[in-house]
PDBQT receptor file of N, H, CA, C and O in Angstrom, charges set to zero:
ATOM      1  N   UNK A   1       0.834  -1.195   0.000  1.00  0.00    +0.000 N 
ATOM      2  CA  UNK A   1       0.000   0.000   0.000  1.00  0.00    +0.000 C 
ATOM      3  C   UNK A   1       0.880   1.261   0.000  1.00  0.00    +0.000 C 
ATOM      4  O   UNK A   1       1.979   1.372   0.545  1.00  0.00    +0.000 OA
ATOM      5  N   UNK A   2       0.287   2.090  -0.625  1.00  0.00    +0.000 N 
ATOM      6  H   UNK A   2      -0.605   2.000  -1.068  1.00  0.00    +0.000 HD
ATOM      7  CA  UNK A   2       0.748   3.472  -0.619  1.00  0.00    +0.000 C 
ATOM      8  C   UNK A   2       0.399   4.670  -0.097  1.00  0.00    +0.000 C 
ATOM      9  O   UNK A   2      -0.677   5.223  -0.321  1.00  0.00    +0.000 OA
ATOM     10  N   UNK A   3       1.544   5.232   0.816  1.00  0.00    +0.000 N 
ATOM     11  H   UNK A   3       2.419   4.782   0.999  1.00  0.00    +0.000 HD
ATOM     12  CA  UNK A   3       0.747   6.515   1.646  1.00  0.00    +0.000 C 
ATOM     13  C   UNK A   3       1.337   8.185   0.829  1.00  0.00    +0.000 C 
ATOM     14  O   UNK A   3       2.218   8.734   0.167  1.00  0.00    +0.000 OA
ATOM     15  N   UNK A   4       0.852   8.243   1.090  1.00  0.00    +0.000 N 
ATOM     16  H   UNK A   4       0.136   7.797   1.628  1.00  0.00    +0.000 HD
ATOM     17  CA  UNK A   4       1.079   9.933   0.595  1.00  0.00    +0.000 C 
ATOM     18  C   UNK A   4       0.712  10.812   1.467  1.00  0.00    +0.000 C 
ATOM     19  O   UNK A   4      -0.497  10.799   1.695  1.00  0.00    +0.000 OA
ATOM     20  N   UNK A   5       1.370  11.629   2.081  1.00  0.00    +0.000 N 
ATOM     21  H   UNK A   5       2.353  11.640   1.896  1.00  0.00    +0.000 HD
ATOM     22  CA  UNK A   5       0.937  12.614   2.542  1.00  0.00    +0.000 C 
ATOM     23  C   UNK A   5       0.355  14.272   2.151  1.00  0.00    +0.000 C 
ATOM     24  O   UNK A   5       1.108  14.973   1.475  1.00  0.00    +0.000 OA
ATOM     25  N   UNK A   6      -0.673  14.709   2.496  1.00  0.00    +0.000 N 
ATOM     26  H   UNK A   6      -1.285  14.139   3.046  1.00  0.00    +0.000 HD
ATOM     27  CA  UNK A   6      -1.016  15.847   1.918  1.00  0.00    +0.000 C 
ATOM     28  C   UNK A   6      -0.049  16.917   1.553  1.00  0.00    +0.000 C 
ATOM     29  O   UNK A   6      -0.320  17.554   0.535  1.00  0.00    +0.000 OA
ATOM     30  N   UNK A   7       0.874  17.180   2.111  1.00  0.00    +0.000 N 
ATOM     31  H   UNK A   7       1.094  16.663   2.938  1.00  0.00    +0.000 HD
ATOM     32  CA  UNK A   7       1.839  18.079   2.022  1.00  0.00    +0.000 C 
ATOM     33  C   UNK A   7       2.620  17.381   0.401  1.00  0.00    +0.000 C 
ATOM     34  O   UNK A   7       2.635  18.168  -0.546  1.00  0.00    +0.000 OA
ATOM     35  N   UNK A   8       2.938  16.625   0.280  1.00  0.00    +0.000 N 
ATOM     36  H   UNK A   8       2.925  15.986   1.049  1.00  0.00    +0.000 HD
ATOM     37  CA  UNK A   8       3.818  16.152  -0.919  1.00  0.00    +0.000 C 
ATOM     38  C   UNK A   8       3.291  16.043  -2.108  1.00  0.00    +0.000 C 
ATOM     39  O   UNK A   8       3.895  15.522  -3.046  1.00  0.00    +0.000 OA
ATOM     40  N   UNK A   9       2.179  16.495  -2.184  1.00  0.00    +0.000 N 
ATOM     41  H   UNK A   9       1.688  16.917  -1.421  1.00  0.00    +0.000 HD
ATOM     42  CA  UNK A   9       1.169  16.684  -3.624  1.00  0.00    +0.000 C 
ATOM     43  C   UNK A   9       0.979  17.959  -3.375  1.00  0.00    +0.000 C 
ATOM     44  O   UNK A   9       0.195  18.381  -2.524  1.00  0.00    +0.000 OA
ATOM     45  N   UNK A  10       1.960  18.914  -4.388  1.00  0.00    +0.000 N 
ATOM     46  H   UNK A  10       2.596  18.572  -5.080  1.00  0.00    +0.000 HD
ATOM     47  CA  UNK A  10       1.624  19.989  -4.587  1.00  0.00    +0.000 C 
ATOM     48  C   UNK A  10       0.674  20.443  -5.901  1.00  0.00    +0.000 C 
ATOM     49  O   UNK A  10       0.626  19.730  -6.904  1.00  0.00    +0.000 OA
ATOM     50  N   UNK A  11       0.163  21.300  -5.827  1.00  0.00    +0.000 N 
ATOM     51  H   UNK A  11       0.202  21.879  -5.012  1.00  0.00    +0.000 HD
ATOM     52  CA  UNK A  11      -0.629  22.135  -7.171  1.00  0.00    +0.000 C 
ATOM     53  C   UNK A  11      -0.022  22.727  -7.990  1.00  0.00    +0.000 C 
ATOM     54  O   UNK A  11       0.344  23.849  -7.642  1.00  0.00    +0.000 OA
ATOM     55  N   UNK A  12       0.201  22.451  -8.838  1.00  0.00    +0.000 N 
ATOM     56  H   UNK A  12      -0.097  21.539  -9.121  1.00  0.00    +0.000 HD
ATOM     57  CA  UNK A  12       1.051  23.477 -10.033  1.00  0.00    +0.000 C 
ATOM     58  C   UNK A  12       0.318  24.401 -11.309  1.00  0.00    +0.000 C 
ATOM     59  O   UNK A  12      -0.541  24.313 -12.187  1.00  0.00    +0.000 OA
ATOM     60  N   UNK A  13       1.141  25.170 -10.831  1.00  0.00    +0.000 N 
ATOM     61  H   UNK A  13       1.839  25.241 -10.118  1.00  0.00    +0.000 HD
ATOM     62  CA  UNK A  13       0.372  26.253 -12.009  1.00  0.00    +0.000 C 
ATOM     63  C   UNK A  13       1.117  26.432 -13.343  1.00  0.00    +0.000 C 
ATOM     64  O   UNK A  13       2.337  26.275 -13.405  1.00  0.00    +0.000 OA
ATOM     65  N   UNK A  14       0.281  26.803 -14.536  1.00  0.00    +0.000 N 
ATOM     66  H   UNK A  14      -0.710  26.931 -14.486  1.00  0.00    +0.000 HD
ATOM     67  CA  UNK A  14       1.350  26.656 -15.782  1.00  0.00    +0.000 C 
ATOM     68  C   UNK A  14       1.440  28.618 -16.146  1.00  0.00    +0.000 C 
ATOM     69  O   UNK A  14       0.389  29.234 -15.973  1.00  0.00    +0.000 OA
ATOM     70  N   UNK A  15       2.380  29.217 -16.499  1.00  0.00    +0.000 N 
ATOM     71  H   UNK A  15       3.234  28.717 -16.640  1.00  0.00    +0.000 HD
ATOM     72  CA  UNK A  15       2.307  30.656 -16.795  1.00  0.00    +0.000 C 
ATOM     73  C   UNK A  15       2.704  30.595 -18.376  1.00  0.00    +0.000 C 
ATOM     74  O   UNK A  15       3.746  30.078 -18.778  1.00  0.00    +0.000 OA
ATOM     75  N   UNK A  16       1.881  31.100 -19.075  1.00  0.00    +0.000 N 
ATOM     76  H   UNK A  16       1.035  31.520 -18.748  1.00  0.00    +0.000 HD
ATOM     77  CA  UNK A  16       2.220  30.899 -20.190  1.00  0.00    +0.000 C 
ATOM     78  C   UNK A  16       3.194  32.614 -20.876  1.00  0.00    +0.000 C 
ATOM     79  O   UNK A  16       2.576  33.550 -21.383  1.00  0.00    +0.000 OA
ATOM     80  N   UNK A  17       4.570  32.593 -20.710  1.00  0.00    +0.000 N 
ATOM     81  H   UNK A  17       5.072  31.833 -20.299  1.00  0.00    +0.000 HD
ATOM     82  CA  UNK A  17       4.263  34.233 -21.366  1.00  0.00    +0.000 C 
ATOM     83  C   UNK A  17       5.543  33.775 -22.720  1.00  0.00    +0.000 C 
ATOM     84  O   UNK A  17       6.563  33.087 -22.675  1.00  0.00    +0.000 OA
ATOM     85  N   UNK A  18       4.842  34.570 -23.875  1.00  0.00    +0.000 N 
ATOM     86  H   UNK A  18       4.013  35.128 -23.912  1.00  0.00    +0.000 HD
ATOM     87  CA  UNK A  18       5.702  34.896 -25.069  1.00  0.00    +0.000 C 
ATOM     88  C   UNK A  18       5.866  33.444 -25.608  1.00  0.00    +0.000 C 
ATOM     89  O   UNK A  18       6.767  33.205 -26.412  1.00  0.00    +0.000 OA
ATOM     90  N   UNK A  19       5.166  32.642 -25.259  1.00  0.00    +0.000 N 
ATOM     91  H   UNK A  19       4.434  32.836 -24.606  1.00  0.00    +0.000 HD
ATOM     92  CA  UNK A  19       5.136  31.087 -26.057  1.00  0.00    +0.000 C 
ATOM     93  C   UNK A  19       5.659  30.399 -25.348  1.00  0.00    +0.000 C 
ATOM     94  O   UNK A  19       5.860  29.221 -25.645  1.00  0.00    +0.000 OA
ATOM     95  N   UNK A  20       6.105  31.026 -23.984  1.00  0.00    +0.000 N 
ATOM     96  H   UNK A  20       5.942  31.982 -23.743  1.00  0.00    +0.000 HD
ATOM     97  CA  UNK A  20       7.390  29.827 -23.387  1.00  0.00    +0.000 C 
ATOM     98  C   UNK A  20       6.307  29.043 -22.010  1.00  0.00    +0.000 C 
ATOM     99  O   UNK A  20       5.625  29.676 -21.204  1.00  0.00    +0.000 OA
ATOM    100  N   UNK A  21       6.417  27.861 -22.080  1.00  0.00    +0.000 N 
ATOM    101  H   UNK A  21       6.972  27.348 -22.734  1.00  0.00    +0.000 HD
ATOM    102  CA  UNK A  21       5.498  28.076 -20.884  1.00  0.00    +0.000 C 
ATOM    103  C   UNK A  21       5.958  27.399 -19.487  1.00  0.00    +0.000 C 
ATOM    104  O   UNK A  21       6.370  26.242 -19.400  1.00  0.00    +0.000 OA
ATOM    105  N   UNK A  22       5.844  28.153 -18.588  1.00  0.00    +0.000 N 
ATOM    106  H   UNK A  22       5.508  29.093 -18.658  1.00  0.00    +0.000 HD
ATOM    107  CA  UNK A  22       6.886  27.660 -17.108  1.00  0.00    +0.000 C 
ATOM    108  C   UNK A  22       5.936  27.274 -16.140  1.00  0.00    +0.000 C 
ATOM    109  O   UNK A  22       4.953  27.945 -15.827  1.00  0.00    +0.000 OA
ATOM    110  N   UNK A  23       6.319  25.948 -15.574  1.00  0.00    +0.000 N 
ATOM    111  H   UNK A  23       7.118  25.403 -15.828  1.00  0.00    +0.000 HD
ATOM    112  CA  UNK A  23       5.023  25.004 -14.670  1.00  0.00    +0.000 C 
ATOM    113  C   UNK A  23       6.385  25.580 -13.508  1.00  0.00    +0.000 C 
ATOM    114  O   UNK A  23       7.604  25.698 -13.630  1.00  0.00    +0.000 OA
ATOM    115  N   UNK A  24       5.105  25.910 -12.060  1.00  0.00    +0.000 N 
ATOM    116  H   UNK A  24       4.114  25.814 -11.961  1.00  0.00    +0.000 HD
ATOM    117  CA  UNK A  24       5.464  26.557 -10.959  1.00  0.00    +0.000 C 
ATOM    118  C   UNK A  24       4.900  25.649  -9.723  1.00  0.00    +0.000 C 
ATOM    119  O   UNK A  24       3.745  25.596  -9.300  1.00  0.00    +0.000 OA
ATOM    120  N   UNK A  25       5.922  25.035  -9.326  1.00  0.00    +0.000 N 
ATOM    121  H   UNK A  25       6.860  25.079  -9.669  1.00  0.00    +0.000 HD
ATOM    122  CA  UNK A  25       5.242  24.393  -8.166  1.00  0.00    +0.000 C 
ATOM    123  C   UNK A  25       4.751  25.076  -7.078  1.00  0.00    +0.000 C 
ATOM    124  O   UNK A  25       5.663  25.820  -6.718  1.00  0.00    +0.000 OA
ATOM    125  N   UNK A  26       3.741  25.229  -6.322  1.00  0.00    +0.000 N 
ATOM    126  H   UNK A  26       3.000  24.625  -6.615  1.00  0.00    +0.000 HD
ATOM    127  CA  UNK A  26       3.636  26.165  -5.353  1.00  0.00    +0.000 C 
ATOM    128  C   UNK A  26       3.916  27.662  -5.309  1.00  0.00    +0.000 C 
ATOM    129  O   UNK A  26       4.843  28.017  -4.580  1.00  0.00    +0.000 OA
ATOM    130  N   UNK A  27       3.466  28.282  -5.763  1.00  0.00    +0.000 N 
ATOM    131  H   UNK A  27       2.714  27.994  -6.355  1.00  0.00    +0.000 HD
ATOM    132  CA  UNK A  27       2.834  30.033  -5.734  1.00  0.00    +0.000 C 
ATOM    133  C   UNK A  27       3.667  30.435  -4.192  1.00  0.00    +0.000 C 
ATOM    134  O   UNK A  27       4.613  31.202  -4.013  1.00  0.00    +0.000 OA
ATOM    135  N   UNK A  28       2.938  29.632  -3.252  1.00  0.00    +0.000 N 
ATOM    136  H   UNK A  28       2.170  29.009  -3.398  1.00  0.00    +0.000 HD
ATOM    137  CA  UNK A  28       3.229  30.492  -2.170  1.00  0.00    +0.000 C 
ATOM    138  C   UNK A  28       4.715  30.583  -1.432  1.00  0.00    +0.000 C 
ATOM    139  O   UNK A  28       5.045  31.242  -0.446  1.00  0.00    +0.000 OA
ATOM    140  N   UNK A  29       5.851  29.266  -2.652  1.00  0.00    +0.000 N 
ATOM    141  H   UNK A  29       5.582  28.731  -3.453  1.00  0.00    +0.000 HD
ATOM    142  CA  UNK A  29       7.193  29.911  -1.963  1.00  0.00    +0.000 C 
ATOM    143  C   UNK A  29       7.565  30.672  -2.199  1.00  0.00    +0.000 C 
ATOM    144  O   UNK A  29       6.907  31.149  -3.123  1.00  0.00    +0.000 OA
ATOM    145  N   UNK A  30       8.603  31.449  -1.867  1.00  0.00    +0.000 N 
ATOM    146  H   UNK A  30       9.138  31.062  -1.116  1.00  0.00    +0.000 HD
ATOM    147  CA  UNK A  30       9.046  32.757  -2.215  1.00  0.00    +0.000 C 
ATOM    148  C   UNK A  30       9.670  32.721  -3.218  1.00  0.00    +0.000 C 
ATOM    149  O   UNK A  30       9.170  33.239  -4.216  1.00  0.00    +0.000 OA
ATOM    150  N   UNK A  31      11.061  32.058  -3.306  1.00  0.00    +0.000 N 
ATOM    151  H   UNK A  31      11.467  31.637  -2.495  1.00  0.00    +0.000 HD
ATOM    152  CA  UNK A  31      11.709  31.538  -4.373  1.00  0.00    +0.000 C 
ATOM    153  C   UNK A  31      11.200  31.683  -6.126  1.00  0.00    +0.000 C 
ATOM    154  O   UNK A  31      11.575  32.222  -7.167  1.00  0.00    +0.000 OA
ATOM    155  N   UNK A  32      10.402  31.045  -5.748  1.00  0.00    +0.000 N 
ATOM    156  H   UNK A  32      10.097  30.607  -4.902  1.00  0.00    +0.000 HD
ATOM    157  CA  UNK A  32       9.555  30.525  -6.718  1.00  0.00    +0.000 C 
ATOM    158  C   UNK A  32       8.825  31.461  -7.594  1.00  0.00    +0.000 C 
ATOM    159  O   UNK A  32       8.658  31.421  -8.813  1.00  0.00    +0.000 OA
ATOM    160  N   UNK A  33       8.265  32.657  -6.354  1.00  0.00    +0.000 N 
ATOM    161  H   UNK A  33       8.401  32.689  -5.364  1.00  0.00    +0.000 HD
ATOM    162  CA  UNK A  33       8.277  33.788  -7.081  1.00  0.00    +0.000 C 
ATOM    163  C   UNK A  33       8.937  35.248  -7.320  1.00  0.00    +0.000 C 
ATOM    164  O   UNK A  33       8.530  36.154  -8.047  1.00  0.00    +0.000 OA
ATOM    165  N   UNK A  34      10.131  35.197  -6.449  1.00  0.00    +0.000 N 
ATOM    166  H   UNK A  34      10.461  34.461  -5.858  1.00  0.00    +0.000 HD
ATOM    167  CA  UNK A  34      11.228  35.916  -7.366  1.00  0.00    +0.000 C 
ATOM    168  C   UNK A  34      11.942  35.487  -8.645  1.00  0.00    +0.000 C 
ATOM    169  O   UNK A  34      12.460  36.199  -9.505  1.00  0.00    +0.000 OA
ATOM    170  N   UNK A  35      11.840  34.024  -8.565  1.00  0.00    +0.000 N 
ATOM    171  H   UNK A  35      11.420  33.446  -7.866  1.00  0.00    +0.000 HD
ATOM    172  CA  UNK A  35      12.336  33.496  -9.804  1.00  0.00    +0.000 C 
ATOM    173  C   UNK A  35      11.155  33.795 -11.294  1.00  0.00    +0.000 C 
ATOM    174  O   UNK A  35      11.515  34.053 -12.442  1.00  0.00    +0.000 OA
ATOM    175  N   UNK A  36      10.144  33.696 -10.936  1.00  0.00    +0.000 N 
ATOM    176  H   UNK A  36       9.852  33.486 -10.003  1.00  0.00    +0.000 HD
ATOM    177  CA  UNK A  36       9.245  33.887 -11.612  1.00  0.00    +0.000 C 
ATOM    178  C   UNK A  36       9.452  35.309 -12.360  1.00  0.00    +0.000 C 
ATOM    179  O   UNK A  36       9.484  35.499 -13.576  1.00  0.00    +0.000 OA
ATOM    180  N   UNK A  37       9.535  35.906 -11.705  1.00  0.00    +0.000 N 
ATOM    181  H   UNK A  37       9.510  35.752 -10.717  1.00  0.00    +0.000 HD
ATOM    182  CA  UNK A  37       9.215  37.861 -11.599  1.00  0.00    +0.000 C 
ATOM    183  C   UNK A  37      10.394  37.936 -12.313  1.00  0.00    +0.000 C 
ATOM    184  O   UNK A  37      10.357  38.779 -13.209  1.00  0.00    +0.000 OA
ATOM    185  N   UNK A  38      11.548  37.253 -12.190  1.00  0.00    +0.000 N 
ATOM    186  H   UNK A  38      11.578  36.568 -11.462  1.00  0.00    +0.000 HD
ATOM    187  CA  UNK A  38      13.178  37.620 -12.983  1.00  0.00    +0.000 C 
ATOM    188  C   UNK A  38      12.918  37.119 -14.201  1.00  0.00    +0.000 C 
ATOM    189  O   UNK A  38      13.499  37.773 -15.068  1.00  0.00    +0.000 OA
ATOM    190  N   UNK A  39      12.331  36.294 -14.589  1.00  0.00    +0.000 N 
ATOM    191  H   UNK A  39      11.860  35.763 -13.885  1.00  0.00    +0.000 HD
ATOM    192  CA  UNK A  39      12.181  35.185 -15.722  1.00  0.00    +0.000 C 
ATOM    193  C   UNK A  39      11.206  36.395 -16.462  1.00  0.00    +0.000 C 
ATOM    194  O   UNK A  39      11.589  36.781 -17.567  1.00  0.00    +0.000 OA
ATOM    195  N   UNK A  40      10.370  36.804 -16.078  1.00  0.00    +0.000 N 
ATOM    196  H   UNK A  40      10.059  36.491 -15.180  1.00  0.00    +0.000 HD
ATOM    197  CA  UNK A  40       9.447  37.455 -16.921  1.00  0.00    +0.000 C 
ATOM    198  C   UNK A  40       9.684  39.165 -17.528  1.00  0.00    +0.000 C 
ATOM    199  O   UNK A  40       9.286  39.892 -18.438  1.00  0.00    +0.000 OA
ATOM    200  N   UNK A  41      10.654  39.199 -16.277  1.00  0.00    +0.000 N 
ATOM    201  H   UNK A  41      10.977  38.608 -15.537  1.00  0.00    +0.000 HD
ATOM    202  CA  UNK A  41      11.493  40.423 -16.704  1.00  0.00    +0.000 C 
ATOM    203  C   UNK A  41      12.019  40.965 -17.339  1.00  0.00    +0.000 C 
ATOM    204  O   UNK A  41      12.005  42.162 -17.629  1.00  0.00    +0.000 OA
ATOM    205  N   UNK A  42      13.022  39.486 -17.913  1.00  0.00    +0.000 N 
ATOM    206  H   UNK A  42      13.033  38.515 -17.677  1.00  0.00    +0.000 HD
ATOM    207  CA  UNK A  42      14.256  39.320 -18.950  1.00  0.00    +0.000 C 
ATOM    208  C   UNK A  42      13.202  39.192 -20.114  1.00  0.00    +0.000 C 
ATOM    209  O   UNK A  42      13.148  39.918 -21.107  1.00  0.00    +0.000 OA
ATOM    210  N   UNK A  43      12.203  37.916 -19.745  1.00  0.00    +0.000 N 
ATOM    211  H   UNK A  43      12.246  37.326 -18.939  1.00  0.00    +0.000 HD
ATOM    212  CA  UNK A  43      11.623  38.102 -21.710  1.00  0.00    +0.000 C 
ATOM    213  C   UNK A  43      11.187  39.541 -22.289  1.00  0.00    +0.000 C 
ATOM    214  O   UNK A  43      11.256  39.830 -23.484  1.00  0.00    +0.000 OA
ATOM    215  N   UNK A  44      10.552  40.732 -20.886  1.00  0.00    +0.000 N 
ATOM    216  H   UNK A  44      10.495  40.497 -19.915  1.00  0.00    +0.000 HD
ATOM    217  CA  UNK A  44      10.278  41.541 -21.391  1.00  0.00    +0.000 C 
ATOM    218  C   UNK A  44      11.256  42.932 -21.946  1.00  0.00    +0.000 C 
ATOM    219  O   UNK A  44      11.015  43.850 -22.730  1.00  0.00    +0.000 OA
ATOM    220  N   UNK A  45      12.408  42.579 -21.145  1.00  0.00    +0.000 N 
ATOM    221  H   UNK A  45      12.604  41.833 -20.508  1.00  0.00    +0.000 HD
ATOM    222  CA  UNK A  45      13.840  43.397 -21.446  1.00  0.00    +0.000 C 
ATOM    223  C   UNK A  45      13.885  42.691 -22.407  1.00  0.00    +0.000 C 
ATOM    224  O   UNK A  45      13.372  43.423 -23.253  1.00  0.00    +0.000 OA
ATOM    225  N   UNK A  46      14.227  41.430 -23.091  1.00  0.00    +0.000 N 
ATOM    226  H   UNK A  46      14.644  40.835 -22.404  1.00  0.00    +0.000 HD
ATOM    227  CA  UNK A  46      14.912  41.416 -24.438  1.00  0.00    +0.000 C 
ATOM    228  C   UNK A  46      13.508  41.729 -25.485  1.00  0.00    +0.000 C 
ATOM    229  O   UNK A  46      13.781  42.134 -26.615  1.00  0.00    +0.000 OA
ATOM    230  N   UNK A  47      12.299  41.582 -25.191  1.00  0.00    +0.000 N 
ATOM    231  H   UNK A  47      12.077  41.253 -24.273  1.00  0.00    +0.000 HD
ATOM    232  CA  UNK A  47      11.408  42.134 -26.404  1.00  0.00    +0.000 C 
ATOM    233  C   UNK A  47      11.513  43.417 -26.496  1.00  0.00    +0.000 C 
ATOM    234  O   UNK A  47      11.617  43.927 -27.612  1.00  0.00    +0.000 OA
ATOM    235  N   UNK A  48      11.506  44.236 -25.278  1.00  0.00    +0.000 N 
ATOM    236  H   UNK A  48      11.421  43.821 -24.372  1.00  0.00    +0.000 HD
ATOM    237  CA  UNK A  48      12.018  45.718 -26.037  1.00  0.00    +0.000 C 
ATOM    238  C   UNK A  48      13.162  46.066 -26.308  1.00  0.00    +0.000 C 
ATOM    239  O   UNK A  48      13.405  47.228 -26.636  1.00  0.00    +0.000 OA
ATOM    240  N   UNK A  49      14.319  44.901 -26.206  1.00  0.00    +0.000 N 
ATOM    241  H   UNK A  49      14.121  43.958 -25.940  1.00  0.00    +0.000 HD
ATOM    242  CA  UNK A  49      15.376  45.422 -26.985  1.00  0.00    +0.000 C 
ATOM    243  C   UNK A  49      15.259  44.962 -28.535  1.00  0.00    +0.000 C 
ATOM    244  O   UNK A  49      15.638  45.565 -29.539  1.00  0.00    +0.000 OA
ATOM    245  N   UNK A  50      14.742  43.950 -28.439  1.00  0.00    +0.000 N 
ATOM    246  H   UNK A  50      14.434  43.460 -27.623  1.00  0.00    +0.000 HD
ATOM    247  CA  UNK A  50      14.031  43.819 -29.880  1.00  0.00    +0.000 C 
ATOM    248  C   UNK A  50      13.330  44.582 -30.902  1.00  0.00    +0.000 C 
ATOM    249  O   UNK A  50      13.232  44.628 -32.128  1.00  0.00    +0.000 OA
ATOM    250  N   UNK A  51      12.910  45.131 -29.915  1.00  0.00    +0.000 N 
ATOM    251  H   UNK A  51      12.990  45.093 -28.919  1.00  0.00    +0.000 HD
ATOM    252  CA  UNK A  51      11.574  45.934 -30.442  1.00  0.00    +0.000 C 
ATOM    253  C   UNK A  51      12.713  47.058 -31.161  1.00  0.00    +0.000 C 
ATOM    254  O   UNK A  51      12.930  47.201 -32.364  1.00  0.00    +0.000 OA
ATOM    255  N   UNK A  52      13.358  47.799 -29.996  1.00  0.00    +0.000 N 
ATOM    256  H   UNK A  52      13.182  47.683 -29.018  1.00  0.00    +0.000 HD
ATOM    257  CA  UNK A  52      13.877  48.694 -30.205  1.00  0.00    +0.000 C 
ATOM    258  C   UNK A  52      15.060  48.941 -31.123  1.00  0.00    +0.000 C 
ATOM    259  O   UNK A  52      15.505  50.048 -31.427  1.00  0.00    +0.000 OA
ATOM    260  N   UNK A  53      15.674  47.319 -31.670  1.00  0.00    +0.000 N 
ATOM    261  H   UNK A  53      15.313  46.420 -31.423  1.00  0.00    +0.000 HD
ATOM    262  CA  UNK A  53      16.394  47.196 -32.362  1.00  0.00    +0.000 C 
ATOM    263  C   UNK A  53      15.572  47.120 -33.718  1.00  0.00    +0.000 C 
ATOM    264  O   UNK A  53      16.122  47.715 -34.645  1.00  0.00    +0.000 OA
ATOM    265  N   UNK A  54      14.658  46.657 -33.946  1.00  0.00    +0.000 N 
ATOM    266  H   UNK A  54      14.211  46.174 -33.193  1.00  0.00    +0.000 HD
ATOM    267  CA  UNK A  54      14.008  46.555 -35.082  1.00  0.00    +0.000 C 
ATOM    268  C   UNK A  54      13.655  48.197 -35.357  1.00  0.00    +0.000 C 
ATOM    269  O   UNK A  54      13.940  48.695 -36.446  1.00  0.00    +0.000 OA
ATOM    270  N   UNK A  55      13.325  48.607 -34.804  1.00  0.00    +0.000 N 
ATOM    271  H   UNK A  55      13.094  48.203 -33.920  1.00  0.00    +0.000 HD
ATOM    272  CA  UNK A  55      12.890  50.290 -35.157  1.00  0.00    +0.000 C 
ATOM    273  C   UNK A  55      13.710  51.115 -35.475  1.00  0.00    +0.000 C 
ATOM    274  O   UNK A  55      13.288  51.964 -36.260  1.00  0.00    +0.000 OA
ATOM    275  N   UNK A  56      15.557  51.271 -34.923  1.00  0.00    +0.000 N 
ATOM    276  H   UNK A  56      15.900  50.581 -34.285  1.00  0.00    +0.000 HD
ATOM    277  CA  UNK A  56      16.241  51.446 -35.024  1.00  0.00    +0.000 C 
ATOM    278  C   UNK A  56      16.524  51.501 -36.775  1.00  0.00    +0.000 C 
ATOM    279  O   UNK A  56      16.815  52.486 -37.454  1.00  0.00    +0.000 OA
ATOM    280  N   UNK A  57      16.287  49.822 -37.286  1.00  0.00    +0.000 N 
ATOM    281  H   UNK A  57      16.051  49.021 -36.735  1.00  0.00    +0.000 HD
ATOM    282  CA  UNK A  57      16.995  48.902 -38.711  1.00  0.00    +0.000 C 
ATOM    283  C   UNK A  57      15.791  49.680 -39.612  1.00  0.00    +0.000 C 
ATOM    284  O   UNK A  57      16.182  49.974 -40.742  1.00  0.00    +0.000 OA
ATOM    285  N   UNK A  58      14.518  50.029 -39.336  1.00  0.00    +0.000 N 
ATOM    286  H   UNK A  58      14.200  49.789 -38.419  1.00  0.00    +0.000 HD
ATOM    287  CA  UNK A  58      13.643  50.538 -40.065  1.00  0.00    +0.000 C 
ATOM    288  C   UNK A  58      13.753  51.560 -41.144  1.00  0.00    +0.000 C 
ATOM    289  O   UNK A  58      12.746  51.930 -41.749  1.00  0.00    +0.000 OA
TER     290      UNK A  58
């Protein structure tokens, strides 16, 4: 037989941004969401350097 305890089945959430999509175990560690917040940061720093490089080449 198999026990599991409630604590060891976590909920995961999926964030989908810019096509990439990142499964997050647990929301409420911290970690988890500074890592989050850095990750989403960078895609949005390199799309406006993108951006801004493309406008630049225009």
């Amino acid at each position: 037989m198999v026990e599991t305890k409630k604590n060891e089945i976590k909920k995961s959430e999926n964030i989908e941004v810019s096509g990439t999509i990142f499964t997050i175990h647990s929301m409420e560690s911290e970690n988890a969401k500074k890592s989050v917040a850095q990750i989403i940061r960078k895609l949005i720093l390199n799309n406006v350097d993108t951006l801004n490089r493309s406008n630049l080449s225009a």
